[in-house]
BANU-821004 format. One line per 5 residues: number of its first residue (from 1); their letters; for each residue x, y, z of C-alpha. Coordinates in nm, 2 decimals, always signed. Example, Ala and Ser with C-alpha at 12.3 -4.5 7.8 and 13.67 -1.06 7.14 Angstrom:
BEGIN
1> as> +1.23,-0.45,+0.78  +1.37,-0.11,+0.71 $
END
This chain:
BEGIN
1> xxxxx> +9.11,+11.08,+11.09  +9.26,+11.16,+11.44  +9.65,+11.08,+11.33  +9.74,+10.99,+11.72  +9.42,+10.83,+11.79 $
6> xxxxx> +9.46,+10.59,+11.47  +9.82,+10.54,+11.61  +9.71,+10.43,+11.93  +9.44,+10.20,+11.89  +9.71,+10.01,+11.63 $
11> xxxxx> +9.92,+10.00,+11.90  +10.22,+10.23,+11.71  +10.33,+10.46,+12.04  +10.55,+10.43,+12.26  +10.65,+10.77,+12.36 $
16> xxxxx> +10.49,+11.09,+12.27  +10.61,+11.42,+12.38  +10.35,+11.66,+12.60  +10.14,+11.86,+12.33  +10.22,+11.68,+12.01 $
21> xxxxx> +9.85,+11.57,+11.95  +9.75,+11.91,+12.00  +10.03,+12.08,+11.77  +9.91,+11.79,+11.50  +9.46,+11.92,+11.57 $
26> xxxxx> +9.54,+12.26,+11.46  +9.57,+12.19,+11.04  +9.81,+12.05,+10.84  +10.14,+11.99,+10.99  +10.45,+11.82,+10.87 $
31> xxxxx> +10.64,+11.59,+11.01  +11.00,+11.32,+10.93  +11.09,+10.94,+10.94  +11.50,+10.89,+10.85  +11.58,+10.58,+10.64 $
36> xxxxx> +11.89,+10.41,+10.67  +12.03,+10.38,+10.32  +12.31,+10.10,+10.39  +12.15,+9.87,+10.18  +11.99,+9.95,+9.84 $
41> xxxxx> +11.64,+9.82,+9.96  +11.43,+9.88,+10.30  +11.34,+9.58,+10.49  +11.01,+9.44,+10.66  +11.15,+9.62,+10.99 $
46> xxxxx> +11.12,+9.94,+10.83  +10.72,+9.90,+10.74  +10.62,+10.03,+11.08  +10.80,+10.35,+10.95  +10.65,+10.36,+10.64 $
51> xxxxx> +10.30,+10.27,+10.72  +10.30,+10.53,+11.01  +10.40,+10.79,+10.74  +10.10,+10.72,+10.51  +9.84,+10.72,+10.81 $
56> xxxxx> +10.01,+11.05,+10.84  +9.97,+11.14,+10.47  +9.62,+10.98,+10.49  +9.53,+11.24,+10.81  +9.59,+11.51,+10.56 $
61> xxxxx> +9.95,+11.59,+10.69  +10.25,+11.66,+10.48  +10.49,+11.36,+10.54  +10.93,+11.36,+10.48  +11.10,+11.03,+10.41 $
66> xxxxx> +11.48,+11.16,+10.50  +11.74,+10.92,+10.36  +12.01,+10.95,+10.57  +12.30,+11.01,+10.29  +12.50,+11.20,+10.54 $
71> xxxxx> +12.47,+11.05,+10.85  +12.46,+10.70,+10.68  +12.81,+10.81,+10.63  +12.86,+10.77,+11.04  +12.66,+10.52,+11.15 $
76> xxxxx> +12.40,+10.51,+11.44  +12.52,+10.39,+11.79  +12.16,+10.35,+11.89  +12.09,+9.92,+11.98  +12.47,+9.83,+11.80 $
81> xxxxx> +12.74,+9.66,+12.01  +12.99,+9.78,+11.75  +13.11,+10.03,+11.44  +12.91,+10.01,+11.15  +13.10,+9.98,+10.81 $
86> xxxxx> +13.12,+10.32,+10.63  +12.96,+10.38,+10.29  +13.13,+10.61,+9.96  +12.89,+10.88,+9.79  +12.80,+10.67,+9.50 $
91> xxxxx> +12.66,+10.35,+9.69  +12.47,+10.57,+9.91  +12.30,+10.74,+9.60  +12.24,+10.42,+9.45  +12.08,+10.30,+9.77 $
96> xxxxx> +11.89,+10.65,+9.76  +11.75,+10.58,+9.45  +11.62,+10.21,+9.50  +11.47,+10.32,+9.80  +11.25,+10.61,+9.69 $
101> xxxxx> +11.13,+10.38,+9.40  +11.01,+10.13,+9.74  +10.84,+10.43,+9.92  +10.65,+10.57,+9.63  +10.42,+10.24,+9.65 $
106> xxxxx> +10.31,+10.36,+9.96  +10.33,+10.77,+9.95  +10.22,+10.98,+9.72  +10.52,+11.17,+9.58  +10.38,+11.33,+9.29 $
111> xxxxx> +9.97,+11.44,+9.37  +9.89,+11.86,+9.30  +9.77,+11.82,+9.68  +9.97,+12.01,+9.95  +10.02,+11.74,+10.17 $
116> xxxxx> +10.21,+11.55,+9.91  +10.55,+11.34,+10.03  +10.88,+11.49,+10.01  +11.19,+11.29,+9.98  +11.49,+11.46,+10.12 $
121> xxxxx> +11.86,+11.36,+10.16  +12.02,+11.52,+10.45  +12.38,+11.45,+10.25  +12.29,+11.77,+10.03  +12.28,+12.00,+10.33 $
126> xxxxx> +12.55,+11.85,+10.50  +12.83,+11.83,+10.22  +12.91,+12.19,+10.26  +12.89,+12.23,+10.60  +13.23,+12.27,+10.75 $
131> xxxxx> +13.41,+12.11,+11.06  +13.48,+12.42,+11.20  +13.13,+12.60,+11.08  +12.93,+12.31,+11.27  +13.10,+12.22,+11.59 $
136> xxxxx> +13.05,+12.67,+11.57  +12.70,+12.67,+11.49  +12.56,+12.36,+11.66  +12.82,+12.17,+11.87  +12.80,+12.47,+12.13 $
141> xxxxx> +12.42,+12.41,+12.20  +12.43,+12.09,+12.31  +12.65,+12.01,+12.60  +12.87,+11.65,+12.66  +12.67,+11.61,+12.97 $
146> xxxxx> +12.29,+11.58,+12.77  +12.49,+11.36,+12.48  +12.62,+11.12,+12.78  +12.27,+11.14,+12.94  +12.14,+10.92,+12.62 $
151> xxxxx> +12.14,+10.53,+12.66  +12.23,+10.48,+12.31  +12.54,+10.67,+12.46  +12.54,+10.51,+12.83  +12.52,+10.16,+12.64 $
156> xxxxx> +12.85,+10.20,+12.45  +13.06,+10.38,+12.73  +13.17,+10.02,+12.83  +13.27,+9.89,+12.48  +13.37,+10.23,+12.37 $
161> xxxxx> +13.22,+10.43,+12.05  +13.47,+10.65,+11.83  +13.38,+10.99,+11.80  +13.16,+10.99,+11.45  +12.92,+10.77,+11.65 $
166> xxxxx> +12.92,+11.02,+11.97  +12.82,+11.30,+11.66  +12.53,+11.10,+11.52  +12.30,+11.25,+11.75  +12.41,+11.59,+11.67 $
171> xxxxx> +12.41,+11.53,+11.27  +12.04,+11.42,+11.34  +11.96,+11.68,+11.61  +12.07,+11.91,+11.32  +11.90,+11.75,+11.04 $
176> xxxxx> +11.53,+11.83,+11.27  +11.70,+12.22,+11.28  +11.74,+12.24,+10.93  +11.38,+12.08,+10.81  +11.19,+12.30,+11.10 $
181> xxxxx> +11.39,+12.59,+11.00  +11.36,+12.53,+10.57  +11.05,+12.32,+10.54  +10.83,+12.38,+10.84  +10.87,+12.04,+11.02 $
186> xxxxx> +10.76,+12.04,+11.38  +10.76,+11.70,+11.41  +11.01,+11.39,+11.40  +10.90,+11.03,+11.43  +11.08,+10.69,+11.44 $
191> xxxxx> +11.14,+10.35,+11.63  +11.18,+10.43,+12.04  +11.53,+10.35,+12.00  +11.54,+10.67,+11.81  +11.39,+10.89,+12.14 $
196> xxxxx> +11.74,+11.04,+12.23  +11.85,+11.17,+11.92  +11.50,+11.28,+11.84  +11.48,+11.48,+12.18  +11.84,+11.61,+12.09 $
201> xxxxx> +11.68,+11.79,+11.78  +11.39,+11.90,+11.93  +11.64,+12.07,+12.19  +11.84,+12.21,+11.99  +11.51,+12.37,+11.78 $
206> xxxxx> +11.48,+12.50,+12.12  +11.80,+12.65,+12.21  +11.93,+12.80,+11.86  +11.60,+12.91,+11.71  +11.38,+12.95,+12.03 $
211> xxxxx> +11.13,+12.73,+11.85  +10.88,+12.42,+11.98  +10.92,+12.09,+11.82  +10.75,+11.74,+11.90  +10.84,+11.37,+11.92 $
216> xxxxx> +10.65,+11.04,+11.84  +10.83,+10.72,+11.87  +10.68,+10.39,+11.80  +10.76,+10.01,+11.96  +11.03,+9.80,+11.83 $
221> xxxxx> +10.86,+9.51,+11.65  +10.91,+9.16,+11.86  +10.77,+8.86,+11.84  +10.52,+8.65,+12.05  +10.81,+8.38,+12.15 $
226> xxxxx> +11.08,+8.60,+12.17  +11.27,+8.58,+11.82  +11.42,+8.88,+11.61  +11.13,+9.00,+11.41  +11.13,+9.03,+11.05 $
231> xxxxx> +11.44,+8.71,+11.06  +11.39,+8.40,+10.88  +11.59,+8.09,+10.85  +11.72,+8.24,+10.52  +11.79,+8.60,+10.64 $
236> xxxxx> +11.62,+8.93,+10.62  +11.29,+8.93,+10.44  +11.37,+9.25,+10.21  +11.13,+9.44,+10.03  +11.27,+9.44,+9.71 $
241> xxxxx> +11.14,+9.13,+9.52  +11.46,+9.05,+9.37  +11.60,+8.98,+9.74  +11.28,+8.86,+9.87  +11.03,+8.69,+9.62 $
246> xxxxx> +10.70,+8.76,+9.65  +10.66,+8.41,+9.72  +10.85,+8.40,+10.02  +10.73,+8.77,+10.15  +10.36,+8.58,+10.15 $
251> xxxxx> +10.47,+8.31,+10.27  +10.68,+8.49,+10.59  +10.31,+8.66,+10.72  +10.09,+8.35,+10.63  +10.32,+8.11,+10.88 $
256> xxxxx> +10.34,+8.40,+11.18  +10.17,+8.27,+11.50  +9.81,+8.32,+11.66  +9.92,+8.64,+11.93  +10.19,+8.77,+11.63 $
261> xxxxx> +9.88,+8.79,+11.40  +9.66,+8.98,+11.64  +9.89,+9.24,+11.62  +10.01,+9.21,+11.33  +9.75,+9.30,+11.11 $
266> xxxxx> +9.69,+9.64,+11.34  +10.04,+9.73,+11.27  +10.10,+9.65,+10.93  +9.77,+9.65,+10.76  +9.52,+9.96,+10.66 $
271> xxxxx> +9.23,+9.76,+10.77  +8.97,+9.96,+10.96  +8.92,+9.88,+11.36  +8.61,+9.70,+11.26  +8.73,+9.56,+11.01 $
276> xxxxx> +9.00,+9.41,+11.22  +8.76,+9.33,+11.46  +8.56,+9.07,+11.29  +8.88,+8.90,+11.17  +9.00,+8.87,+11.52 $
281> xxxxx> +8.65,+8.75,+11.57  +8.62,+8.49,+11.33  +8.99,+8.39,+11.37  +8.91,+8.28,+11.73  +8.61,+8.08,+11.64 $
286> xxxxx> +8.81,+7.88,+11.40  +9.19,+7.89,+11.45  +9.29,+7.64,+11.28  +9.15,+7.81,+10.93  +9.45,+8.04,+11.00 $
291> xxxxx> +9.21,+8.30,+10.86  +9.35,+8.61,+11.05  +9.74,+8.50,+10.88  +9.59,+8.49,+10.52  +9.44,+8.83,+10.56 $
296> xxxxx> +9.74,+8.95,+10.68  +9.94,+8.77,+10.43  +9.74,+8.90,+10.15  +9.70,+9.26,+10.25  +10.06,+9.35,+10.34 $
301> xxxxx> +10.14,+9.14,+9.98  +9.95,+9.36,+9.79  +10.06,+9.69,+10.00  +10.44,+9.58,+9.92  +10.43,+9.46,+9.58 $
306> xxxxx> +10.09,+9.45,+9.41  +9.76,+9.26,+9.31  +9.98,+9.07,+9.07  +10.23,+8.92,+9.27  +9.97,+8.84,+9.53 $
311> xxxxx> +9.77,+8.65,+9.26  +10.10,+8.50,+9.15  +10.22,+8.39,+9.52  +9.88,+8.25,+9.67  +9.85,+8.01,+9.33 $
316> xxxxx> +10.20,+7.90,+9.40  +10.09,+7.84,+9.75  +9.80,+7.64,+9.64  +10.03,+7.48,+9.41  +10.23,+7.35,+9.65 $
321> xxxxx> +10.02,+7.29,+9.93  +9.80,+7.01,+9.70  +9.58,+7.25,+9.50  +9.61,+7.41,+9.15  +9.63,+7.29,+8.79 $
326> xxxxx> +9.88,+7.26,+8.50  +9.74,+7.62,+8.39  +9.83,+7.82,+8.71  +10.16,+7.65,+8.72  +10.21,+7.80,+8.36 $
331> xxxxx> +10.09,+8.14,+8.49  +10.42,+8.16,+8.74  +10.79,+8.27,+8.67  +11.05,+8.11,+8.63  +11.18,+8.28,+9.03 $
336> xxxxx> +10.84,+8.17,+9.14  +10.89,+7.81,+9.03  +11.23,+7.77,+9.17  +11.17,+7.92,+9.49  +10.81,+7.70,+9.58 $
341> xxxxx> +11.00,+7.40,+9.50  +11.36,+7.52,+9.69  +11.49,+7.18,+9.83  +11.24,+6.93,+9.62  +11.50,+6.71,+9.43 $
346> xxxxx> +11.60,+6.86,+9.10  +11.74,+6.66,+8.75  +11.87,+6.82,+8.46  +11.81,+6.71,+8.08  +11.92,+6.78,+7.77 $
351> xxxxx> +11.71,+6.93,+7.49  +11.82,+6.69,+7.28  +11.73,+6.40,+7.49  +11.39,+6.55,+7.50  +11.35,+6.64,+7.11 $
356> xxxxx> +11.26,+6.27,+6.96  +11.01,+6.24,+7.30  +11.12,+6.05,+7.60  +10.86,+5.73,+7.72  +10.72,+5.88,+8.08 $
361> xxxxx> +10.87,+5.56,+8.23  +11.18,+5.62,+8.09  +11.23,+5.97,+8.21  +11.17,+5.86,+8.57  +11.38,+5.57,+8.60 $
366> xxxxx> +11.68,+5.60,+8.36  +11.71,+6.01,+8.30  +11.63,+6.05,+8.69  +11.59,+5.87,+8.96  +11.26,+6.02,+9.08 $
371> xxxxx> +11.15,+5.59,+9.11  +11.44,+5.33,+9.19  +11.26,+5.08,+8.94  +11.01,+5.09,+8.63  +10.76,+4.82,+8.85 $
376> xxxxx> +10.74,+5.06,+9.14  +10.69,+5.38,+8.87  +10.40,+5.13,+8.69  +10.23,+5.07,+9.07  +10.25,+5.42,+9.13 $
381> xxxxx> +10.07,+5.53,+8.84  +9.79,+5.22,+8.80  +9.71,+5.38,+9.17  +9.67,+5.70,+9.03  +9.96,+5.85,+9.29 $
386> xxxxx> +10.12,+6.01,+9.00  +10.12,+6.36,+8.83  +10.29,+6.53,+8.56  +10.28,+6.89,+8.59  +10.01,+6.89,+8.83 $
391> xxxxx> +9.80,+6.68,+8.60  +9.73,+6.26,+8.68  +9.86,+6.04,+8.44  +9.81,+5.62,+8.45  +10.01,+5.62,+8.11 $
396> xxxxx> +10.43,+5.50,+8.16  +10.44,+5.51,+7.80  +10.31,+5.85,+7.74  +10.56,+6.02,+7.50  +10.71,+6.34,+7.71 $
401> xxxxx> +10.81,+6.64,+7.47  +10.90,+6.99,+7.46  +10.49,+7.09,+7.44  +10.53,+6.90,+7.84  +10.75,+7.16,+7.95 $
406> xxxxx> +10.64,+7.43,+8.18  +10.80,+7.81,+8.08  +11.02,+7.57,+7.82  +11.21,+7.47,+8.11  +11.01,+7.31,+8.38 $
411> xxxxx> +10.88,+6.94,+8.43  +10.65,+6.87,+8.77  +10.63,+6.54,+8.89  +10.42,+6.50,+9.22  +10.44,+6.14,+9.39 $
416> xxxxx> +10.15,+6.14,+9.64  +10.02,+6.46,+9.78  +10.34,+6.61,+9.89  +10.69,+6.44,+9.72  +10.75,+6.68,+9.43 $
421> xxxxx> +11.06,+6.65,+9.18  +11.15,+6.92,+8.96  +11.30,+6.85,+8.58  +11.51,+7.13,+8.44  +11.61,+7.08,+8.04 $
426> x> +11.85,+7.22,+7.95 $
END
């Protein structure tokens, strides 16, 4: 697989310096992607990282993940209006941690292979390097006049940047020294906001060890009608499932737009071209089958998480969108449950209300106030509008117990196709 070719069709470049695709066709080469390690898990904005790295792994190159440890410690000026908050050692090895546990579902960290990942922190060749020893040894390569030339520099002159944020291109320029100088890396990748500081390291390879380095930067991720990608009405979409349920991570790429999904599923699937072809295809005969967003939805699921959660997040889906049974509500968590019915009404009872059996029409009208009155709850049911844990039920004095409980916790009741009410015991 041609690694710039595969790139390009998917739409991943945005700049590429002269002689990089040629540097890449002569064997094995090795090549970076930094992580920012404020938080202690990646986020759907850094996938396009990711997934360019394991093309690159999957072209038979040798890819780095760096975790920025040290110049998470300054912050990045590049597309912030303002300073970022500083981290201590011991959150930042934390976050270090949590995310090489995330990027070992996509690379392969521990094959016999030589082209096996590499996770490097740049903190651990930084802590010793002295003020004095690196304004020496690096500082006087690089003058003001190319760090000013940068527009993630130029942007800030107005609002003003403190000096640790003029160094971040430096402490990165250094970082592409220091893995071209101890690991053979010739090349450093990253989001086109990252060209400047990129180009700074590949010029100071250049100046202090007379060597040639290259430069690959990919698109920033927008969407069709001009939103912040990857942002939903409840906040980041995380790739940790403990942030970001499964649930909701489905959900996020199954509701993205017609255009979005055309690109989409270049970007952040592994589909082959014809592959993504026919979807496209099909997709266009028959739009509203939302075919090309499932695909999408499922593969990037099962890329992030696993078969598992997929499984676990389209029966939810199903579940609430009309379909399933009382036995794939039993197959979901307790999360799962909570988050598909997020905002339904919710009533609480107590065990011991439940443990002599409750009549059905009881537990609707005087526990809860899922019906205002026993004749409407009687009409409902004689219509056959009602369902108890996804199940029909014509019965108002059917005897509810614990054996009705979902996970020992959880009683369904559906009104219609699409008014669910959600009984926690307690």
């Amino acid at each position: 697989m041609n690694f710039v070719e595969e790139l390009r069709w998917r739409g991943l470049i945005h700049d590429i310096m002269p002689g990089t695709e040629e540097m890449l066709a002569g064997g094995m080469a090795s090549a970076y992607i930094g992580f920012d390690p404020s938080s202690d898990s990646l986020h759907i904005g850094n996938l396009v990282g990711i997934i360019i790295l394991k093309h690159f792994q999957l072209s038979g190159h040798k890819p780095y993940a760096l975790v920025g440890g040290a110049t998470g410690m300054i912050g990045d000026p590049s597309g912030k209006s303002e300073e970022r908050n500083l981290l201590d050692e011991k959150t930042l090895r934390h976050n270090q941690e949590c995310i090489k546990k995330q990027l070992s579902h996509f690379l392969d960290f521990d094959g016999d292979t030589p082209n096996r990942a590499m996770m490097v922190n740049n903190y651990d060749w930084m802590k010793e390097f002295s003020f004095l020893e690196f304004i020496r040894d690096v500082g006087k390569h690089i003058t003001v006049n190319y760090m000013t030339a940068k527009d993630s520099v130029k942007k800030r002159l107005d609002t003003g940047m403190s000096f640790t944020e003029f160094s971040y291109q430096l402490v990165q320029g250094y970082d592409f020294l220091h893995l071209y100088q101890h690991n053979g890396v010739k090349l450093q990748m990253g989001g086109s906001d990252q060209w400047g500081n990129i180009t700074t390291g590949t010029e100071l390879i250049r100046r202090k060890a007379g060597g040639e380095a290259f430069a690959l930067t990919s698109p920033l991720i927008t969407k069709a009608d001009g939103g912040k990608f990857g942002k939903t009405e409840s906040g980041t979409v995380w790739l940790d499932p403990e942030k970001t349920s499964p649930y909701h991570f489905y959900q996020f790429w199954l509701n993205v737009s017609d255009e979005d999904a055309v690109n989409y599923i270049r970007i952040f699937t592994l589909l082959s071209r014809e592959e993504i072809d026919t979807l496209i295809s099909k997709h266009q005969e028959a739009p509203h089958e939302r075919l090309l967003q499932r695909r999408l939805a499922e593969e990037v699921t099962c890329l992030v998480h696993s078969k598992e959660a997929l499984k676990m997040a389209v029966e939810a889906s199903e579940i609430l969108f009309g379909k399933g049974t009382r036995e794939s509500l039993s197959a979901l968590d307790e999360r799962t449950i909570l988050d598909i019915f997020d905002g339904v009404p919710k009533y609480e009872i107590s065990r011991a209300q439940l443990a002599g059996g409750i009549p059905l029409i009881d537990l609707l009208t005087a526990q809860t106030t899922v019906f205002p009155s026993k004749g409407e709850a009687r009409r409902m049911m004689q219509g056959g509008g009602l369902s108890v844990n996804k199940e029909k039920t014509s019965d108002p004095d059917m005897m509810v117990t614990h054996t009705n409980l979902i996970r020992d916790q959880f009683i369904l009741i559906q009104k219609g196709k699409k008014q669910y009410y959600l009984i926690s015991v307690i």
